[in-house]
N, C-alpha and C positions, 0 to 999 in steps of 0.2 A: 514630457517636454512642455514645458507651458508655453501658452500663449497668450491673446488679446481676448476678453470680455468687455461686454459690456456690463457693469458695477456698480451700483450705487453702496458707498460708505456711509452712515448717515449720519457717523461721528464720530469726532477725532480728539483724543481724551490728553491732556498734561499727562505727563512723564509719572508724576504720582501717584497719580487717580492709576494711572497703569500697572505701578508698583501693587496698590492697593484692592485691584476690583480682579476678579478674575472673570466677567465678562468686558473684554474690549469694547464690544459694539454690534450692533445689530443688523448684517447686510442685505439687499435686497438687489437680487440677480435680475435680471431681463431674459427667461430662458428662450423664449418666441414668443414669436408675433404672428397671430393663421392671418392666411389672406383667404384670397374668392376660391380658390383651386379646395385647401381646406374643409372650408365652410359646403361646398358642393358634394366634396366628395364622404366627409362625415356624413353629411345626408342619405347618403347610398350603402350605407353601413347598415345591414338588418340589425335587431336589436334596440331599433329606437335609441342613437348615440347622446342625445341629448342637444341643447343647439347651441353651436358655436358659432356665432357671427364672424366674420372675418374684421381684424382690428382686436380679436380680442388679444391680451397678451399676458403670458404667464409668468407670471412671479413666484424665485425661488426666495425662502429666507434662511439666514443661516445665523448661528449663535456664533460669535467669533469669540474660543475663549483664549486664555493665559495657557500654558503648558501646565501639565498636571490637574487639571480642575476638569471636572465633569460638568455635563447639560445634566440636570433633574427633571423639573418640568416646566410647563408655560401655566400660568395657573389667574382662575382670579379668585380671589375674596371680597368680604366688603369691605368697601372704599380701596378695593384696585380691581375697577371692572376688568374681564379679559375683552376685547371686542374685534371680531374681524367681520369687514361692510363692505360691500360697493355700490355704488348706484345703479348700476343695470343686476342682472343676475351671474351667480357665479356658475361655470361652468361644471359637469359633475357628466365624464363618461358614464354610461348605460348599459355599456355590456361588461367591458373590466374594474369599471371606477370603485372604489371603498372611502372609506374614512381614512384610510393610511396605505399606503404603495403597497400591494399584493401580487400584482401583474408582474409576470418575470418578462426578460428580454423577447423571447419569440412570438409572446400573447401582444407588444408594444408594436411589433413589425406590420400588426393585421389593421391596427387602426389608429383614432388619435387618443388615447388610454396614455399617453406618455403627456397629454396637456390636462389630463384631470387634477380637481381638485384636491386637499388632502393634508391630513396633519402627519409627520414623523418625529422620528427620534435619533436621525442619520440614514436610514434608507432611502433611496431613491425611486429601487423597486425590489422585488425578492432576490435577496443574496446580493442585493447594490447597492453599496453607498452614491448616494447622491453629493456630488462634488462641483466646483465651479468649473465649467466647461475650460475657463481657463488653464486649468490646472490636470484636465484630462487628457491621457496620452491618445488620445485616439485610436485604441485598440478594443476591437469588435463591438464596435462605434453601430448602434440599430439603423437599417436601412429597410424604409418603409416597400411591403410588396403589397398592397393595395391596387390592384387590376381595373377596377372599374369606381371613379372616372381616372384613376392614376396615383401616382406614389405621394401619399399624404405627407406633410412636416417638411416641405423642401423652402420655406422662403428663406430667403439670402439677404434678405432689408439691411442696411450698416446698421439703423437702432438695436437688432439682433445681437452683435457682437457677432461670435463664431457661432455659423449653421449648425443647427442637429445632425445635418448629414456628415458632415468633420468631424464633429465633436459632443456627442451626445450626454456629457455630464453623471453619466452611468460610471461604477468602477465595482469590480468585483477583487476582494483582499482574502486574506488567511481568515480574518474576524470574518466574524458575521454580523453584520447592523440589527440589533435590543428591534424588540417589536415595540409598537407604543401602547402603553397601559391608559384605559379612558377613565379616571377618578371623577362619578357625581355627575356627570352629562345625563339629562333626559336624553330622552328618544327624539322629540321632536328640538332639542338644541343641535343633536347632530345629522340628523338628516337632511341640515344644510347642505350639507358634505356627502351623503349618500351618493349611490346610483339611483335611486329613481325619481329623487327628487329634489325641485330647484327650489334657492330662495338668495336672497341678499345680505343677513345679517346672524354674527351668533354674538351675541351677548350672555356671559356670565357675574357672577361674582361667588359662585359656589361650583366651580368645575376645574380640573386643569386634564392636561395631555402629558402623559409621563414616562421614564425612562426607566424601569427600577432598577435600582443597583450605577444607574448613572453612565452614560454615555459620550463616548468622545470621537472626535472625526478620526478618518482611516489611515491620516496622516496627525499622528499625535503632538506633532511640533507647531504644527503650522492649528491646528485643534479649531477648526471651523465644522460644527455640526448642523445639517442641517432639518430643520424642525417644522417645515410647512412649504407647500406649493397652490398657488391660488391663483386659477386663471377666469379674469374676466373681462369686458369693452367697455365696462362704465369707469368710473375711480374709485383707484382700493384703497381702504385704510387698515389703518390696526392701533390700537393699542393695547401692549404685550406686558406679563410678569413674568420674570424669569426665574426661576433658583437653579443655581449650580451648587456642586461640591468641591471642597477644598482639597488640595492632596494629603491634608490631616484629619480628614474625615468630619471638618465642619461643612455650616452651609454658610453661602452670601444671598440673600433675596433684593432682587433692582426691578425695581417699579416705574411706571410711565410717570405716575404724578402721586402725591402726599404720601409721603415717605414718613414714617412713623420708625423712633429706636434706631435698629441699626441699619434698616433698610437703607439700599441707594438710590436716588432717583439719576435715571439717564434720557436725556431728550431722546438719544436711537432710540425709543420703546414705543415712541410715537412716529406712526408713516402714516403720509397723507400722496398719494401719487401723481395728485395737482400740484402739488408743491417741485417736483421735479421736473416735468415736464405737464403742458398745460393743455393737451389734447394728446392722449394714447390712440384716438381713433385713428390719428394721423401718423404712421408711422416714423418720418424723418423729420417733422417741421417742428417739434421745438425736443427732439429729444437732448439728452445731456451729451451727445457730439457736437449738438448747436451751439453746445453753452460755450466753447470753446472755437478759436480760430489759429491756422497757423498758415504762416505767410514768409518769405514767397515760396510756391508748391510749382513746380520742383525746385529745389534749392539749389545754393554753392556751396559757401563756409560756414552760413547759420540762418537760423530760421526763427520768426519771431512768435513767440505763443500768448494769445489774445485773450481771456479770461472776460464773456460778455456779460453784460446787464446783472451781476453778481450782487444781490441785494443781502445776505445773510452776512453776518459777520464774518470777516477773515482769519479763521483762525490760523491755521496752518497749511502747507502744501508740498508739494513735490512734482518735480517731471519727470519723467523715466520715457526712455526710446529702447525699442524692443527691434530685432530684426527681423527679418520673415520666415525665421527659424522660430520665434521665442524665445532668443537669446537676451538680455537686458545687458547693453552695449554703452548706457550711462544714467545715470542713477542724480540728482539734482534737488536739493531741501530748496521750499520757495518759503524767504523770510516774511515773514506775518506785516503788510502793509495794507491799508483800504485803499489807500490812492493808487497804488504801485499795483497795475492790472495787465501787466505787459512783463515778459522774458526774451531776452536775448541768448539763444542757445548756440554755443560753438560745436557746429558738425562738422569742421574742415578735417577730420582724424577720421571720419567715418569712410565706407567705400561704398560705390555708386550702388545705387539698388534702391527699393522700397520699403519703410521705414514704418511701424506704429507708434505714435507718441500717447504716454499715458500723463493726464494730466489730474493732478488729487487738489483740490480747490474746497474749502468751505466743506469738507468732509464729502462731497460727491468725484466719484471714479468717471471719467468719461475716456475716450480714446479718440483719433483721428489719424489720420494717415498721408504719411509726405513721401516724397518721392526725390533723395542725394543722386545729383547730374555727378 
């Protein structure tokens, strides 16, 4: 059943490039946000959990491809650094954490091992694909039993999207999610990522994370694999090299910057998490709900969708109203204007009840919520 996330897109490609590239685009989920409860009760975790400041927040990313084409790896060479940074430290559990999801569902229930750091190749954790919570049915959804100081992963912040506790982005299929193969990493590149130990940056240009034989999401149409989760309080960046496979058993390679031959360069290869929102510390005050307004809440026959302080070019957009099912009840292309920062939406066909509208602006996914009198 799907439902509402919260989504960042962080590009939106012509029809051709579409025809042509078989990675779409680059996404970056909001999986949580720890608050004080969190940050105290990881404390109380024998095993020395590692420290997780409350404010930090977990970032899922995923490879969005074309049908038929496989993830390979995330790689860099010279002159296409790989880099993933943030300015405070990233977070790395201590009793379950690895370099890649190992912890199965019931080792997840003991602590906060579901916000560690971590590269994949479509795992989420042993025997799970990791998926948009959006798109997870919510069956045997992890429910934190942590006793003392109480049941960890419970915030419910709207920046969040859908709770962990609804909807935990776990899915277990018929496949089984490719482990990830580490190609050229030192020891000390990836004990960034380790259990036992913190740091802020891994830079290569001789290393990648890889898939062999090439990996695809657990729903092969819709082919969003995901290939990293990274929780931390400061700002995160990356820039990423992707190679996929073709369904003719070639490659395509897309780079963040200087593109050489046939390589593609894609601005999604570059995330900066200031650039979306400009304090993660803060959980509701400029997240991408901000970025948007809808007016008047509760409504009658239509409702006006407000698109704020939008400095990026306009390239493309959409609205979509979803009902408290997950059901998508109307579907709306918003034509490419700079001036034109306002929609007129006719809900007078809709029935009373509580409503998600999803707004796609400037290639960012945001959501908010109205209420049909």
């Amino acid at each position: 059943m799907k439902k509402i996330t919260l989504l960042f897109c962080l590009a939106l490609f012509a029809s051709f490039a579409r025809a042509q590239s078989g990675l779409e685009c680059v996404e970056v989920e909001v999986y949580y946000i720890s608050d004080a409860n969190d940050s105290i009760g990881n404390d109380f975790i024998s095993l020395a959990p590692g420290t997780l400041p409350a404010g930090s927040v977990t970032y899922r990313v995923y490879a969005n491809l074309l049908q038929g084409y496989n993830f390979q790896a995330v790689y860099g060479v010279p002159g296409h650094e790989l880099r993933l940074e943030t300015t405070t430290m990233f977070f790395n559990n201590e009793d379950r954490g690895t370099t890649s999801p190992t912890y199965t569902k019931t080792q997840a229930r003991a602590n906060t091992v579901m916000l560690d750091s971590w590269f994949s190749v479509g795992a989420g954790c042993a025997s799970n694909f990791g998926i948009l919570k959006s798109e997870d049915d919510g069956v045997a959804t992890v429910v934190n039993n942590t006793t003392t100081p109480g049941p960890l992963l419970q915030n419910t912040a709207s920046a969040i999207g859908i709770p962990l506790t609804t909807q935990d982005g776990l899915i277990a299929t018929a496949a089984i999610p490719l482990s990830v193969t580490f190609v050229g990493f030192s020891g000390p590149e990836l004990n960034v990522f380790d259990n036992t130990t913190n740091g802020n940056l891994l830079s290569t240009t001789n290393a990648s994370w890889a898939a062999l034989g090439g990996s695809k999401g657990p729903d092969t149409v819709i082919n969003r694999v995901l290939i990293g989760q990274f929780t931390t309080k400061g700002i995160f960046s990356f820039k990423l090299n992707i190679q996929v496979g073709t369904p003719s058993g070639g490659v395509q390679n897309f780079v963040a910057e200087n593109p050489v031959g046939n390589e593609v360069q894609l601005p999604c290869l570059i995330f900066n998490s200031d650039s979306i929102w400009t304090d993660v510390h803060e959980q509701n005050s400029s997240s991408p709900s901000s970025m948007i307004s809808v007016y008047p809440n509760p409504a009658e026959d239509f409702v006006m969708v407000a698109m704020n302080n939008s400095t990026r070019q306009y390239l493309q957009g959409a609205l979509r109203i979803y009902d408290m099912a997950g059901k998508m009840v109307l579907n709306k292309n918003v034509a490419a204007d700079e001036e034109k920062r306002k929609e007129r939406i006719d809900i007078s066909s809709l029935k009373s009840g509580i409503y998600f509208i999803e707004t796609i602006v400037d290639g960012m996914i945001s959501h908010q919520k109205f209420v049909k009198n």
